[in-house]
N, C-alpha and C positions, 0 to 999 in steps of 0.2 A: 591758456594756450593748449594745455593736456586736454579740456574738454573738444576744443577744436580740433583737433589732430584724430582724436581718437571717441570718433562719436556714432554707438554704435545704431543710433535712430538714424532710419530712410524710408522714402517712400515708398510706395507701390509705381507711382507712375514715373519715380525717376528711375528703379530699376530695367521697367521695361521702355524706357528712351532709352539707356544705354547697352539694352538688347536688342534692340531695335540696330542702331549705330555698328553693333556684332555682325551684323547679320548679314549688312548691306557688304556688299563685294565686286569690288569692278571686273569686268574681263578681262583678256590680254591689249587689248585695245581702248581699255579706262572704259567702257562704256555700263551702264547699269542697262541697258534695256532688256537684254536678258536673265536678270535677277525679278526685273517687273511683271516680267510675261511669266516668270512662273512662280511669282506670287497670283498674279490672276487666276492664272489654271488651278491654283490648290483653292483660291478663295469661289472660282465655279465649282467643283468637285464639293468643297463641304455645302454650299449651297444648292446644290441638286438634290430635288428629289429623291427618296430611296423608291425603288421599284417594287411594289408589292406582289403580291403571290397570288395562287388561284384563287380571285375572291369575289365576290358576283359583287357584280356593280349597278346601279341604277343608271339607264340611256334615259330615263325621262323623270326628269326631277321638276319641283314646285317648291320652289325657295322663296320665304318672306325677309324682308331686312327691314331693320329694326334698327331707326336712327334715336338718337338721345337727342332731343332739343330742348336741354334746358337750363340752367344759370351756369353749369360744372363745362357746357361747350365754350362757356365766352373763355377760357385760359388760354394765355398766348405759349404752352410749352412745345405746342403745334405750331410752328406757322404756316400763315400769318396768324389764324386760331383753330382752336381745336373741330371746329365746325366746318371753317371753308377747306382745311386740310380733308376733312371727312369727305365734303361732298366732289372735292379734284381728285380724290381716289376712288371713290364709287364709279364715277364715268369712265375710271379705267378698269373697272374692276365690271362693270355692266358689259360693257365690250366685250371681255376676256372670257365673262362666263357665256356670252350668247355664241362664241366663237368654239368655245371646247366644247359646249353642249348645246348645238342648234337644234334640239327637240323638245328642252328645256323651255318652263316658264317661268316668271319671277315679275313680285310684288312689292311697293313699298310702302314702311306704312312709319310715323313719327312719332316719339314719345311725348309730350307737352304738358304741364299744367297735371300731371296726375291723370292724365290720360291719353288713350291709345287710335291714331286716327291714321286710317287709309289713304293714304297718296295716291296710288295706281294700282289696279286690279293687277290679279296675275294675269300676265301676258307673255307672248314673243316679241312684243316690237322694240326694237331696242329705241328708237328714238324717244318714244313716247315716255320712255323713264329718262333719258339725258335729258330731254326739254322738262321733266318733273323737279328732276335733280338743279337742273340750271336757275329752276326756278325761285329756288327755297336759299339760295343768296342771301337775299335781303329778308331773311326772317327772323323775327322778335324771338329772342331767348329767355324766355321767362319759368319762373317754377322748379320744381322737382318732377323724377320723371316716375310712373308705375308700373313698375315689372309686373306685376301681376294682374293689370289689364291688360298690358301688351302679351300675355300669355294667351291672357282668354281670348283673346280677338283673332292670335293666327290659330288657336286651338278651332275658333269657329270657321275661319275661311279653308283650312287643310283637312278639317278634319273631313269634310263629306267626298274630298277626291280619291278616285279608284287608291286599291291598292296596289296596284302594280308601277304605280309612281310615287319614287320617293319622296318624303315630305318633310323639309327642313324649314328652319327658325334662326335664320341670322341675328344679332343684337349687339348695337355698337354703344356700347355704355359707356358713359363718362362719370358719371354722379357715384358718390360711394354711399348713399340711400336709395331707399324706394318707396314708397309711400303707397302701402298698398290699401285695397278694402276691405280683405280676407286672409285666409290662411293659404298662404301662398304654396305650401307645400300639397294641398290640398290639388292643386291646380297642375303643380308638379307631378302628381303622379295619375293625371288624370290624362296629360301628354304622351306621358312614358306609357298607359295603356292602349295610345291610338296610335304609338310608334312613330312621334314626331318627332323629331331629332332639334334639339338644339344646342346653337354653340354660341360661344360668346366672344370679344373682342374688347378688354377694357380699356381704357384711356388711361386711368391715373390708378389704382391699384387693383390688387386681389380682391375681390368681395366675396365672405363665406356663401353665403345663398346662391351668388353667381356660381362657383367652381358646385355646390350640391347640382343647383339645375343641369349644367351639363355631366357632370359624371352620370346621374337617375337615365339623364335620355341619351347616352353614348354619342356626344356631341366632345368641339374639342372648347379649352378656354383659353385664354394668351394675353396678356398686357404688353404693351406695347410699351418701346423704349425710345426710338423714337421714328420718325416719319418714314424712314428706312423700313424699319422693320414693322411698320405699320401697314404699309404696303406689300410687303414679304408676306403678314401673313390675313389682309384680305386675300391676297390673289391665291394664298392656300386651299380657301373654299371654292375655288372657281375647278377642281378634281371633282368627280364623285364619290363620295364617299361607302364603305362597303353595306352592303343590303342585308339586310336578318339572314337569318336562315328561315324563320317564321314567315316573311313577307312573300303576297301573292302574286304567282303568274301567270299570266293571262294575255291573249290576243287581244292586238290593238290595231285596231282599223283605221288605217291611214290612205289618205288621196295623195297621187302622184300628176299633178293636173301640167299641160302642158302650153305653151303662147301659141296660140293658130298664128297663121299668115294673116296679113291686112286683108282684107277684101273690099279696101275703100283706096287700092293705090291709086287709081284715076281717078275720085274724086276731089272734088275742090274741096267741100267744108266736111271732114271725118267725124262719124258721130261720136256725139259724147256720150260718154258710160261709166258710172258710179264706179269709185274704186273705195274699196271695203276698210281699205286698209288707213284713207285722209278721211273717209265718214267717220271709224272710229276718233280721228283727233281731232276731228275739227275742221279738217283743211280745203272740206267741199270737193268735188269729183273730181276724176281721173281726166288723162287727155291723151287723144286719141285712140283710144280702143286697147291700148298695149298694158299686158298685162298678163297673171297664169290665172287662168280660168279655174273654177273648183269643178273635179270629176262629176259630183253628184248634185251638185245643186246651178252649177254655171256660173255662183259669186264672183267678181273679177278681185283679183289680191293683186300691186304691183312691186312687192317681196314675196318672200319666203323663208325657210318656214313661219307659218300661220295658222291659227285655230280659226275656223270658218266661222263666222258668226251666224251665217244662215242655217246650217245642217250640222254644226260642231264637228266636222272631219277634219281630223288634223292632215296639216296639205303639207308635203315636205318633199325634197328632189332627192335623188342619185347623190351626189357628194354631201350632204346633209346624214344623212342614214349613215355613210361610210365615214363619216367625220367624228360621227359618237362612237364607231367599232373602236377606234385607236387606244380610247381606255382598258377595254376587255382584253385587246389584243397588243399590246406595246411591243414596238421593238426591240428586237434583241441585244443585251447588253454588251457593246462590244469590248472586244481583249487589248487591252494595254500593253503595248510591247516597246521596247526599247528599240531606239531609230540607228540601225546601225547600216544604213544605206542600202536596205532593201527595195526600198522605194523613194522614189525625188519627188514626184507632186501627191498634192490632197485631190483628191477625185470630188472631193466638195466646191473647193474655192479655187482649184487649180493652183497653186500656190507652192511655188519649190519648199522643199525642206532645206533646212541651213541648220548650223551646226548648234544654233539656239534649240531647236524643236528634240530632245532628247526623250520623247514618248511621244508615240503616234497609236491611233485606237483603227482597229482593222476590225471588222465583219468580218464574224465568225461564218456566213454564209455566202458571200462572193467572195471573201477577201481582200475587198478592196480597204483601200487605209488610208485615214481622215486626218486633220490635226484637230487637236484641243477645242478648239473653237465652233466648229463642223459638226462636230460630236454631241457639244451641246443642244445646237441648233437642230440637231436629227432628234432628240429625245425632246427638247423641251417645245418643236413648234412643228418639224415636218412629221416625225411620227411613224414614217417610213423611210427603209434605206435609199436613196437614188439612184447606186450601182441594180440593186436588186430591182426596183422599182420601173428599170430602164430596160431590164433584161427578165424579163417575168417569163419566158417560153424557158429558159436554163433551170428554172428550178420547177416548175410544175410536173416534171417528170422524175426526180429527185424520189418522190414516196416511191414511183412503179420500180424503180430502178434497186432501190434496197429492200423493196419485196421479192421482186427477180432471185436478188443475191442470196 
């Protein structure tokens, strides 16, 4: 009975269920939903982003990724496995990156059988990797995979692109081998001399060789815990990462091509005209004429951005161009301030403030003030204030004004 009474072993996880239980606090009204909501706002806040400093960025990247397909993907600690988990986050993770970086391309290529094989060319189209992605479902998991021809192969497709685009190496490794043909360290620092960045992403542990390659080429590494944070930190690569000091820059000639009007509106049968974009997959011509023409050679594209296949001018619009500035240029971090009835709605969501909402974040440049939520949404997807955004004649005269003074 003395050992029971007085037993000084416990767990780890019973201590924090009964911290857990501490913690939890009704309001005056018995209700928890305000204990919830600012458990949420603290668990956005540690998962945001930190905002980095003046640091030159790459607007035009060429990123290869680098799936494992081989015996280490069939483990179910993924579900449903560690493969189809892979390839349901790739498609979100291809969207995300063509979405923050539409001037971006990207390739993919498969580990297999001790060797390194090309899926899809670097490209912009995004479909054309979802329909590659989609595709690789039903494929045979066999073998061990080889780091070190998957090295040599994006060393060979990255290495002859300009220097003024950055040049990375994604690698989604599962297997704690690799079976290589040479001295892989050899090939290591044959990357790190052409400033090709790679990072890694493990499935089931640390591998030494893995954490050297990425330290050599200032790339990052991260094993994953689980599907959560699997996805936390694919979507981490979908930033640009910061650029040498070493690396070159240089003018880049871009087409800004525009849709003419129909000139077959009274026509009965509208001609047909190749479009660039279903030639490349396959999909056989365009219909009815509609489409953005390329400036310099007349190619029809019916998306954008696109790399012309006839005259190689990269073809890109007005919010393209502006949509990669928001890295370089982030908005400003706004000020935390405690809700003491200064203001009743969120200029975001419209949304009264109530006695729950005890921090609201205000623009340090209108002043206008957000909640929690708002706030996120302005940093992590619009990129810009609204208030400011809505009112752009109030500030553009701000610099003459404190010249004046």
């Amino acid at each position: 009975m003395e050992d029971e009474e007085h037993d000084p072993k416990e767990y780890r996880w019973e201590t924090g269920y009964e911290r857990t239980w501490e913690a939890i606090k009704e309001d005056k009204d018995g209700l928890v939903e305000s204990l919830v909501a600012e458990f949420a706002q603290k668990q956005a806040k540690r998962a945001a982003e930190p905002r980095r400093g003046p640091v030159r960025l790459g607007m035009m990247r060429h990123l290869l990724v680098a799936i494992d397909c081989s015996d280490a993907m069939n483990t179910q600690d993924l579900k449903p496995t560690r493969f189809l988990c892979t390839l349901k986050l790739l498609e979100k993770f291809v969207e995300e990156y063509f979405d923050q970086n539409p001037l971006s391309q990207l390739g993919i290529i498969l580990m297999k059988n001790k060797r390194a094989e090309k899926i899809t060319e670097l490209s912009g189209n995004v479909r054309k990797h979802i329909k590659a992605l989609q595709g690789l479902s039903n494929l045979s998991l066999t073998g061990e995979p080889s780091l070190q021809n998957t090295l040599e192969l994006a060393g060979k497709v990255l290495r002859p692109l300009p220097g003024h685009a950055s040049r990375e190496l994604l690698v989604l490794f599962a297997s704690l081998t690799t079976c290589d043909p040479g001295d892989i360290n050899t090939t290591i620092q044959a990357l790190k001399t052409d400033g090709i960045r790679c990072s890694l992403i493990g499935l089931a542990a640390e591998v030494r060789i893995c954490k050297k390659l990425c330290q050599d080429t200032t790339g990052e590494y991260g094993v994953v815990l689980d599907d959560v944070h699997y996805r936390s930190l694919l979507l981490g690569h979908t930033a640009p990462p910061a650029r040498a000091r070493a690396a070159d820059a240089g003018l880049v000639k871009m087409g800004f091509p525009h849709t003419p009007p129909p000139d077959h509106a009274d026509s009965a049968d509208p001609p047909i005209t190749v479009c660039m974009c279903h030639l490349e997959e396959g999909d056989g011509v365009g219909g009815e004429g509609e489409g953005h023409l390329c400036p310099q050679c007349r190619s029809k594209y019916c998306a954008l951005p696109a790399q012309c296949r006839t005259c190689g001018l990269t073809l890109a619009s007005a919010p393209h161009l502006a949509r990669s500035y928001h890295h370089l240029f982030p908005v400003e971090p706004y000020e935390e301030v405690a809700n003491e009835g200064q203001a009743q709605y969120c200029y975001g969501c419209l949304r009264n403030f109530t006695e729950q909402d005890k921090q609201i974040y205000r623009c340090p440049r209108c002043c206008e003030v957000y909640c929690w939520q708002c706030e996120g949404v302005v940093g992590a997807a619009l990129h810009v204030c609204p208030a400011c955004a809505a009112r752009p004649h109030l500030y553009q005269r701000l610099p003459d004004a404190a010249s004046a003074s």
